[in-house]
MIZA-253215 format. One record per atom (N, C-alpha, C): x negated, y, z negated; residue in one letter. Coordinates in steps of 0.001 Angstrom, whole numbers, padded with zeros to 6 digits, always signed. Each point is the difference from the previous one (the first is absolute). Layout:
// residues N
XYZA...
//
This chain:
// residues 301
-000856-001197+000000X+000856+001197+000000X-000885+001239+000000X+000507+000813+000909X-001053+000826+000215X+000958+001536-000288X-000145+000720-001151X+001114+001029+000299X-000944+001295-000556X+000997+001311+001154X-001404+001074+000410X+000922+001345-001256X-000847+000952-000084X+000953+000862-000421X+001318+001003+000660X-000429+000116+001694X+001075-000054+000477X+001496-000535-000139X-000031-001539-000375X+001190-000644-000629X+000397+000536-001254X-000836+000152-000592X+000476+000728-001547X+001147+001188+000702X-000553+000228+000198X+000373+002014+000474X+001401-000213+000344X+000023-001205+001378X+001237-000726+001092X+001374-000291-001246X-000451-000867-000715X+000807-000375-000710X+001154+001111-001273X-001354+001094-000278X+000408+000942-000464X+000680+000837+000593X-000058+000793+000890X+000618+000687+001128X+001458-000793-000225X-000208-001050+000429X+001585-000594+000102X+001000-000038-001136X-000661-000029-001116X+000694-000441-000937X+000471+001203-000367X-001467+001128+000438X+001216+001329-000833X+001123+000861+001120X-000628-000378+001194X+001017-000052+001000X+001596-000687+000359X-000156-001094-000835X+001359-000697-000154X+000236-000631+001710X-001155+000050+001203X+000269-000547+000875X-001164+000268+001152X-000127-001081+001013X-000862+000663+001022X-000092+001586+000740X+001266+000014+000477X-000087+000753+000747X-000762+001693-000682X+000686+000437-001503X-000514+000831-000656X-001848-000251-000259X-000233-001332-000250X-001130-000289-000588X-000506+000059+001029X+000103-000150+001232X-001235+000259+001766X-000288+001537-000015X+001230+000623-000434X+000163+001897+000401X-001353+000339-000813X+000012-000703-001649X-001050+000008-000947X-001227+000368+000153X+000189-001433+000819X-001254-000609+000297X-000887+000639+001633X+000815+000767+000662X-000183+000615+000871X-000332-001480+001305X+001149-000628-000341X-000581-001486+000991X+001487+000099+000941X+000418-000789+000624X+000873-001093+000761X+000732-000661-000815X+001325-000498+000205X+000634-000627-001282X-000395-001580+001054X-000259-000201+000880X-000567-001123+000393X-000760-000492-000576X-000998+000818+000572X-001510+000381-000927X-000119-000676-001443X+000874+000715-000829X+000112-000052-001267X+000710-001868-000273X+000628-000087+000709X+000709-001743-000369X-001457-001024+000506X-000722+000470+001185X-000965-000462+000346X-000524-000020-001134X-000663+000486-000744X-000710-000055-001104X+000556-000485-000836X+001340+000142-000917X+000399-001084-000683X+000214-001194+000169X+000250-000418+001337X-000540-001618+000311X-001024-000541-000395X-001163+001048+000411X-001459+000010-000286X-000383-000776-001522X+000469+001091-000995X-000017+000015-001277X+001008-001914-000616X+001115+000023+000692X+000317-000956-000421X-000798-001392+000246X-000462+000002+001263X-000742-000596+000732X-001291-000512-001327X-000526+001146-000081X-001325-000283-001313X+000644-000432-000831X+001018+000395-000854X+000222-000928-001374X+000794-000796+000272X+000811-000293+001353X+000658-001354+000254X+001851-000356-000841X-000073+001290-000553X+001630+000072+000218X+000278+001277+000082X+001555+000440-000134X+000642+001239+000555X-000311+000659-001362X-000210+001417+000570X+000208+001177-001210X+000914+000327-000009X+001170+000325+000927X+001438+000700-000114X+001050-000871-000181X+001472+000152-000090X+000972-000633-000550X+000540+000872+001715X-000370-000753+001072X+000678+000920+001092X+001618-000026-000017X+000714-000320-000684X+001489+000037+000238X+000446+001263-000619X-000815+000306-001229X+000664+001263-000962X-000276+000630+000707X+000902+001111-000177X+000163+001675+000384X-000171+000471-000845X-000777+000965-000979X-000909+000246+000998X-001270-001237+000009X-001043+000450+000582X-000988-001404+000392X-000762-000149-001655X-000152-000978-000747X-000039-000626-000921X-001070-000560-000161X-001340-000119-001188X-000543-000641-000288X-000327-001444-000355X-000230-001092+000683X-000184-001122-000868X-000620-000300-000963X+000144-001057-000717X-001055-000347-001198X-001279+000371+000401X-000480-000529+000978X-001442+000082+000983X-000178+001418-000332X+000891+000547+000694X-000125+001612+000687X-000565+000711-001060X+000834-000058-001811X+000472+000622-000827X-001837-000260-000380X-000416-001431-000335X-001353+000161-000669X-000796+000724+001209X+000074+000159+000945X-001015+000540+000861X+000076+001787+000159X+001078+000810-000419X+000574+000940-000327X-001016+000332-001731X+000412-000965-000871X-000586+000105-001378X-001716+000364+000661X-000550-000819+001020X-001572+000363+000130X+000228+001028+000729X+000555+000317+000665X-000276+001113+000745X-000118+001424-000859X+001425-000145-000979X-000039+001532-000971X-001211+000167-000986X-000561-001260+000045X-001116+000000-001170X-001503+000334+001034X-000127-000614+001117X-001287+000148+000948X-000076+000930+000777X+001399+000738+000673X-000265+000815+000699X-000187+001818-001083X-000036+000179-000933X-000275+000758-000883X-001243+000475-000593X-000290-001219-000030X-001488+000407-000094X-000691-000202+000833X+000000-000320+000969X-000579+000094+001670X-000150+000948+000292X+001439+001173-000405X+000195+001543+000372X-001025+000670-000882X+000239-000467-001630X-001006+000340-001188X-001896+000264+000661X-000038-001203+000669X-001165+000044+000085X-000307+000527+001170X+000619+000169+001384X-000285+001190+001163X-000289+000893-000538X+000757+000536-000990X+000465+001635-000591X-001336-000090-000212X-001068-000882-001168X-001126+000301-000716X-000846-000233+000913X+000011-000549+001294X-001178+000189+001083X-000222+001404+001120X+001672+000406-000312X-000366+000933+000774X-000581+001451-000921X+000497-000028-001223X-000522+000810-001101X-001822-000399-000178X-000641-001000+000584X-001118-000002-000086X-000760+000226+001210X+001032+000239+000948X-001002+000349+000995X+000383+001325+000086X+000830+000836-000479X+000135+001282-000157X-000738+000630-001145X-001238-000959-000394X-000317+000869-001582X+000968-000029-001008X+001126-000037-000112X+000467+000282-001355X+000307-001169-000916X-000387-001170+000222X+000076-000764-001193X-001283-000934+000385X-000436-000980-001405X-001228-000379-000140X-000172-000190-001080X-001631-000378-000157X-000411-000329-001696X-001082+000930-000641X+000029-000100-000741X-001350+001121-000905X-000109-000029-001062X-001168-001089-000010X-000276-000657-000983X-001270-000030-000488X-000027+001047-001316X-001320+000641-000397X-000513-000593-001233X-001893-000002+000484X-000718-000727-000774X-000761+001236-001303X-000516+000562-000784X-000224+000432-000749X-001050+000077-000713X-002051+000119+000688X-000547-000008-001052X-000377+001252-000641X+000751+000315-000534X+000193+001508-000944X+001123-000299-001065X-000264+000177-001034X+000994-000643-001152X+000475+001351-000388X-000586+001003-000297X+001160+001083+000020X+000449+000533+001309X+000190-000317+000525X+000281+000326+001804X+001780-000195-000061X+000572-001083-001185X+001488+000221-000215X+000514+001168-000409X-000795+000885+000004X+000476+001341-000755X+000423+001071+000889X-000678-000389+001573X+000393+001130+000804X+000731-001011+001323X-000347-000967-000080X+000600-001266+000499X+001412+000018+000157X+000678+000012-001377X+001155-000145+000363X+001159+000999+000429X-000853+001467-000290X+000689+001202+000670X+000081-000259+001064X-000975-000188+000530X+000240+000077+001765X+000485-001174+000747X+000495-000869-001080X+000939-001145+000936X+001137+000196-000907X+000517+000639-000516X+000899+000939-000475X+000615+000614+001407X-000943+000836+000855X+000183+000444+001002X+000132-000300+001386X-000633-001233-000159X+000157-000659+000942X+000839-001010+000176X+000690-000342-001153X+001147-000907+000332X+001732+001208+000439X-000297+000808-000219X+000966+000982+000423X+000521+000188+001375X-001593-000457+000725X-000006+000689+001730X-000160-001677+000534X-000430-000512-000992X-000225-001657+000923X+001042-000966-000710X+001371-000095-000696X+000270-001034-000645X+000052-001522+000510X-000378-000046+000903X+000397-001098+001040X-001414-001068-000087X-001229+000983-000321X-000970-000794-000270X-000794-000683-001033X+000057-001082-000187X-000607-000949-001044X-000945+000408-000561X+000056+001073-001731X-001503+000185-000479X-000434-000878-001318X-000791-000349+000147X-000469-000321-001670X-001375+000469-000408X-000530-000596-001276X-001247+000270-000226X-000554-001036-000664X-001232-000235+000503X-000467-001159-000940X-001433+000375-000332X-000654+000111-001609X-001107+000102-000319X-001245-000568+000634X-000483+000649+001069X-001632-000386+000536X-000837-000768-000971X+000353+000405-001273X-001465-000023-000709X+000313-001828-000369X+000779-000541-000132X+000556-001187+000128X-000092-001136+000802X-000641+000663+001018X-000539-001063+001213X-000939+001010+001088X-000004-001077+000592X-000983+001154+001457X+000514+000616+001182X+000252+001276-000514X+001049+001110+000711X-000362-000412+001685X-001284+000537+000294X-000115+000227+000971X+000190-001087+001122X-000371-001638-000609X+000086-000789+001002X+001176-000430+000184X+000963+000660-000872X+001414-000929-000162X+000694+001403+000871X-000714+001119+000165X+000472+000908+001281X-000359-000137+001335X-001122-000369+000177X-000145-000901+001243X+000596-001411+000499X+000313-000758-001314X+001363-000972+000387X+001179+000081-000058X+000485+001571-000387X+001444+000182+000534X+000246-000300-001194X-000145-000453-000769X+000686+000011-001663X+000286+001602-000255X-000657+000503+000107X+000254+001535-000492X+000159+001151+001306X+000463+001098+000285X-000041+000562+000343X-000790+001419+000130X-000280+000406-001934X-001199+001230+000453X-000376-000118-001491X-001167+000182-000043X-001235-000341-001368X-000355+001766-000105X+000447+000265-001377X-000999+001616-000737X-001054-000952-000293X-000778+001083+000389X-001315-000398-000186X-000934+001344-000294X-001234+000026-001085X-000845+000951+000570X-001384+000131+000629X-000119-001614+000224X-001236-000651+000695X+000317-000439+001001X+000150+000660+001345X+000436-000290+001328X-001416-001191+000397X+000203-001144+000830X-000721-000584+000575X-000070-000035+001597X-000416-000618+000372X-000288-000214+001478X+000618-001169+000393X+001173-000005+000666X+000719-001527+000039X+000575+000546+001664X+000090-001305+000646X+000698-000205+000881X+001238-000009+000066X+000801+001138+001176X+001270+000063-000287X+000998+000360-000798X-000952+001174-000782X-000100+000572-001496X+000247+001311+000024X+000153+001153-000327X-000053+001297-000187X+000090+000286-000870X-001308+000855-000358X+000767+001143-001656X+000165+000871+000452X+001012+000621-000277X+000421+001472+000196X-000143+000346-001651X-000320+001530-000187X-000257+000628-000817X+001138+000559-000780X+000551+000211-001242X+000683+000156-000587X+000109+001307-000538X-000860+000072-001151X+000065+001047-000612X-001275+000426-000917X-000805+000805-000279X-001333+000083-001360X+000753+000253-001313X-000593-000717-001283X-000028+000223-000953X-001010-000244-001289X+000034+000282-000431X-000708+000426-001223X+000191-000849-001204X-001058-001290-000806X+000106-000538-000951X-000396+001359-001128X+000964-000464-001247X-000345+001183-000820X+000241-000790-001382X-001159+001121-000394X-000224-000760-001465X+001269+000638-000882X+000453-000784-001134X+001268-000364-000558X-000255+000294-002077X+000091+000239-000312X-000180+000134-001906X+000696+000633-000864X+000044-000644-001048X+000517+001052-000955X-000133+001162-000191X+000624+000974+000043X-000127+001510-000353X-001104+000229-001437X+000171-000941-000950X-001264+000471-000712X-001171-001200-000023X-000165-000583+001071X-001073-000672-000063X-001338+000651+000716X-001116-000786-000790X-001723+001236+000233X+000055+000418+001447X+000603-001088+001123X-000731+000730+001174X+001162+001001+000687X+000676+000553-001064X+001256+000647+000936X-000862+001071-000283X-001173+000564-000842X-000779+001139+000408X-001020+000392+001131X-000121-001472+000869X-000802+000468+000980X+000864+000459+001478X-000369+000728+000305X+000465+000397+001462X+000266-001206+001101X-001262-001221-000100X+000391-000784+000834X-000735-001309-000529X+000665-000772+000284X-001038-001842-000911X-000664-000468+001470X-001006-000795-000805X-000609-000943+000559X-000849-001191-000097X-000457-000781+000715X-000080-001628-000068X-000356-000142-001520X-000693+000633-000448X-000616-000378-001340X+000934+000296-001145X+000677+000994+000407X+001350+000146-000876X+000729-000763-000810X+000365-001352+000853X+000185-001243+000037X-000252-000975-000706X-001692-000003-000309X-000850-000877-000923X+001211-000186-001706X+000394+000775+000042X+000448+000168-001768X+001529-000255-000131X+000610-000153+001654X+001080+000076-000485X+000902-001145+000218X+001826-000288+000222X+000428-001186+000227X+000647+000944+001203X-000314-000742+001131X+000602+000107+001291X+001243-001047+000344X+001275+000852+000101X+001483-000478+000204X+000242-000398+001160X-000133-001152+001204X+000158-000292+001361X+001411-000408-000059X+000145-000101+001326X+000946-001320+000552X-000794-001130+000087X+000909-001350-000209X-000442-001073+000167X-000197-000292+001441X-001719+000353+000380X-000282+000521+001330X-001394-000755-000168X-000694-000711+000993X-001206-000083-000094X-000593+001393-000072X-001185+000024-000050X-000822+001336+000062X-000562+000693+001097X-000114-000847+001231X-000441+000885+001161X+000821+000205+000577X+001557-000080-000370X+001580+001055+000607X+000148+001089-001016X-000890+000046-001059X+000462+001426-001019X-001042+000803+000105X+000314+001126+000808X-000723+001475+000459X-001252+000222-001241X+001055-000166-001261X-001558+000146-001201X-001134-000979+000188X-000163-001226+000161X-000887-000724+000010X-000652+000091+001604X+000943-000195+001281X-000365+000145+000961X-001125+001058+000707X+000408+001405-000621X-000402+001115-000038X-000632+000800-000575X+000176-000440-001260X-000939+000835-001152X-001237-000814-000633X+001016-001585-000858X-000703-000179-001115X-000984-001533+000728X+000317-000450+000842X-000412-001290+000695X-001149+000743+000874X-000581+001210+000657X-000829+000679+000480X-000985+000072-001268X+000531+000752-000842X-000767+000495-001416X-000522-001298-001005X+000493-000389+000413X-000444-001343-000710X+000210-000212-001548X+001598+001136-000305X+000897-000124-001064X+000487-000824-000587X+000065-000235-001123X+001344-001200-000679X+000184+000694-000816X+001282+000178-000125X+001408+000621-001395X-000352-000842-000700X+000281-000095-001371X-000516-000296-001331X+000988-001223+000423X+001510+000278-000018X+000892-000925+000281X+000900+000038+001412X+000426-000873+000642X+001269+000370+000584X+001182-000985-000245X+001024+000845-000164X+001348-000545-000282X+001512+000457+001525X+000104-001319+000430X+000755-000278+000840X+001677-000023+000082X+000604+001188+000524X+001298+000384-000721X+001052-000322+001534X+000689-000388+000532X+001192-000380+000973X+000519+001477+000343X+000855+000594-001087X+000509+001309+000303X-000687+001408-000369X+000422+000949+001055X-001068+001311+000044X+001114+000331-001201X+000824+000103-000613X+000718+001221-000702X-000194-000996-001552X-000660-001445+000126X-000901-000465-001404X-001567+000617+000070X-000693+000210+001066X-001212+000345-000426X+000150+001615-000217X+001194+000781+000659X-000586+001225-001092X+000816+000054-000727X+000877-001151-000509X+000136+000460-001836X-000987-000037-001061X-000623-001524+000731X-001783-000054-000507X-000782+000843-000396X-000003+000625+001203X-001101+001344+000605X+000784+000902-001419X+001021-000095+000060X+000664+001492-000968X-000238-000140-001669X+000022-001907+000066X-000830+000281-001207X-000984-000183-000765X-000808+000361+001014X-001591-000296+000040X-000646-001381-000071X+000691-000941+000912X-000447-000986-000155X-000576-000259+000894X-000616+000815+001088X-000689-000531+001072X-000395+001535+000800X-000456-000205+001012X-000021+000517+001255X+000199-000527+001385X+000537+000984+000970X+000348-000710+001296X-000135+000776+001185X+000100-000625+000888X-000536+000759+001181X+001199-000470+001172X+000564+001164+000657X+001552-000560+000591X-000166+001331+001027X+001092-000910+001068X+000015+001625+000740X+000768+000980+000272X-000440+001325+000595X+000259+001112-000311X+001863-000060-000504X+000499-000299+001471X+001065-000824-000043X+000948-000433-001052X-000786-000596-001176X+000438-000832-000750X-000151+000944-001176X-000929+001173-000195X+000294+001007-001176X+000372+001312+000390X+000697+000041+001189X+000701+001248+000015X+000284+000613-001156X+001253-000900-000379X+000949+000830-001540X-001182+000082-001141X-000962-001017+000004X-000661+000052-001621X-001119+001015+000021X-000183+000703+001028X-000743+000894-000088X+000931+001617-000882X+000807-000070+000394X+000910+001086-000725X+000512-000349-001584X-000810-001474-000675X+000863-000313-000743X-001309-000298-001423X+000380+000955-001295X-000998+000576-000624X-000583-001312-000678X+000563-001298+000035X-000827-001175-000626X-001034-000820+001165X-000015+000841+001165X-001287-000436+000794X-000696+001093+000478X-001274-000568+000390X-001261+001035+000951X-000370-000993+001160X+000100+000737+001306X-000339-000618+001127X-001062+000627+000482X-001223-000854+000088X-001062+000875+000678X-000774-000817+001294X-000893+000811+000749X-000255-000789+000879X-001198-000772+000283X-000171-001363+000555X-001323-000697-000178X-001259+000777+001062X-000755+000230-000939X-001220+000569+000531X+000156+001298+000339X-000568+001256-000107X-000195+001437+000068X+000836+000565+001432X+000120-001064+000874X+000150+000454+001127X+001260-000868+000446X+000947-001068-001046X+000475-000888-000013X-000048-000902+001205X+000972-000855-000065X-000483-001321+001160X+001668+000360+000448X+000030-000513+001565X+000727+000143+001277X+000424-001528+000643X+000857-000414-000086X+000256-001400+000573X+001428+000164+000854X-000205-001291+000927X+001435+000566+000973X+000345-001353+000211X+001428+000248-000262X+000955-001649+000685X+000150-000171+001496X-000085-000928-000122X-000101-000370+002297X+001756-001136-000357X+000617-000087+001033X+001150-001198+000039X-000643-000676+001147X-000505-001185+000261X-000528-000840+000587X+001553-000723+000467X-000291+000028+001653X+001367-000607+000861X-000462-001055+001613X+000641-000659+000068X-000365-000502+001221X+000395+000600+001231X-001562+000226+000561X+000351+000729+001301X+001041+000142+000384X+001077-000872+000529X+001037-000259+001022X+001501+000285-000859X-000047+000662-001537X+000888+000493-000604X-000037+001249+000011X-001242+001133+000172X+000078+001143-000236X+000805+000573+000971X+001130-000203+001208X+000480+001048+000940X+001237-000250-000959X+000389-000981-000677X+001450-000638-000046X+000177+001559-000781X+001428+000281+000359X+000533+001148-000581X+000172+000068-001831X+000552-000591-000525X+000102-000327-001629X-001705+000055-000335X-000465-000385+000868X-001528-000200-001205X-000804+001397+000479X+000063+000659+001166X-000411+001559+000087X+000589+000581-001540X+001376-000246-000004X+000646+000938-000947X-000909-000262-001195X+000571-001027-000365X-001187-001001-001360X-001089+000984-000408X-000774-000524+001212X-001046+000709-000448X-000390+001470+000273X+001236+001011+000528X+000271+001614-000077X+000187+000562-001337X+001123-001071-000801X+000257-000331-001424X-000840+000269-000938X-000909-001248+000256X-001855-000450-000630X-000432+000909-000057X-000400+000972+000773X-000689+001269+000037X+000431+001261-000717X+001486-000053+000151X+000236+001348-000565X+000501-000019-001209X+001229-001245-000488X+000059+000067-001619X-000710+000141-000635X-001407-000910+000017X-000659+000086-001355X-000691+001627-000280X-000380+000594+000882X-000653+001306-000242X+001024+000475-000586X+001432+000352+000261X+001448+000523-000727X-001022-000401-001376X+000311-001165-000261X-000561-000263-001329X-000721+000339-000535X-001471-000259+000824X-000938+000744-001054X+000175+001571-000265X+000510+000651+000877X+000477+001652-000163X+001006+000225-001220X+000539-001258-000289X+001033+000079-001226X+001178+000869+000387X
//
């Protein structure tokens, strides 16, 4: 038995037609035409679909389960044209972001805030980079676009540039080094440094400052949430280093001092790493138009 979706359609037509002749007009066919083909159809499953004596023309048992597949198959047949042609028009799709920046949820979710407004149609999530290996699981299509601030050299790869910001040192309002103008690597030696549970060559302090200098913090203590390490920070139980980003408000707020690493402070910039052959698609221009301009909103406060 061989049955096409055309028959689906045939059978439907008729039934809500209550007869050939309406159901050919439908169908833009021949009412010949149209019986031609229900022979056809009977032909494949080998008995009659209609009750041809009723007036109007009548479903058989046959007919009735083949009617039941049709309202259920031809629906999402339509379902799923609709979502092919929405993907070849750009507007629907997936975007599905990898993350090695652990406070990066902070300006993160504004701008897909914004972007689910103009794109609802497209599939976003997020899944923590630091959890597996962002980048190769973006070259296998597991992911769609990796923050990153160590762009590499990959095939079929692009970083596009995001945005600069600024790691900044974090403390209690009356702790010793809120009197210097600006800290540095050695600063460190005496004190307990507050991370994310991050290896150390993804955290700007070690990457940048204290892993060059050939620093170690007295201690470090490994905290999940930014709004636990500066309660920490607030009560003098540590120090931390976060970005600019991420102490907008606590700079205005008299139980911290934010100062900057090294006299001349340090400059770092997020790249969104994408596969070549995604950057024209319309939703991910926006994406990353988004990427660029929320977070500065932010750091401007």
């Amino acid at each position: 038995m061989h049955i096409e979706l055309r028959h689906l359609k045939t059978i439907r037509a008729i039934h809500e037609a209550g007869g050939l002749g309406r159901a050919a007009e439908i169908l833009n066919i021949t009412q010949s035409a149209l019986s031609h083909q229900v022979k056809g159809i009977e032909d494949q499953v080998g008995m009659e679909l209609f009750a041809r004596r009723s007036k109007p023309l009548k479903l058989s048992s046959a007919g009735i389960r083949m009617l039941r597949a049709a309202e259920r198959i031809l629906p999402e047949i339509a379902a799923l044209e609709d979502e092919f042609r929405g993907l070849r028009a750009g507007k629907t799709g997936r975007l599905h972001i990898a993350i090695e920046c652990h406070a990066c949820f902070e300006w993160l979710f504004p701008v897909l805030e914004e972007f689910r407004k103009a794109w609802p149609d497209v599939d976003v999530d997020i899944r923590p980079g630091l959890a597996f290996d962002a980048l190769p699981a973006l070259w296998k299509e597991e992911v769609d676009v990796v923050i990153s601030s160590d762009p590499e050299e990959i095939d079929g790869v692009g970083f596009t540039p995001l945005f600069d910001y600024e790691p900044v040192f974090v403390a209690a309002a009356k702790h010793p080094l809120a009197a210097k103008p600006f800290v540095e690597a050695a600063d460190f030696r005496d004190e307990v440094l507050i991370t994310y549970p991050v290896e150390r060559a993804k955290l700007d302090v070690f990457s940048q400052l204290l892993m060059p200098a050939r620093i170690e913090p007295r201690a470090v203590r490994q905290v999940e949430l930014t709004a636990v390490i500066l309660l920490l920070v607030a009560s003098n139980r540590g120090v931390a280093v976060l970005p600019d980003w991420v102490v907008r408000e606590v700079r205005y707020n008299s139980d911290y001092v934010t100062r900057p690493l090294t006299e001349t402070g340090l400059t770092r910039r997020l790249y969104a790493a994408i596969r070549s052959d995604e950057a024209a698609k319309p939703f991910m221009a926006h994406f990353l138009r988004l990427a660029r301009t929320v977070p500065v909103r932010l750091q401007r406060g």
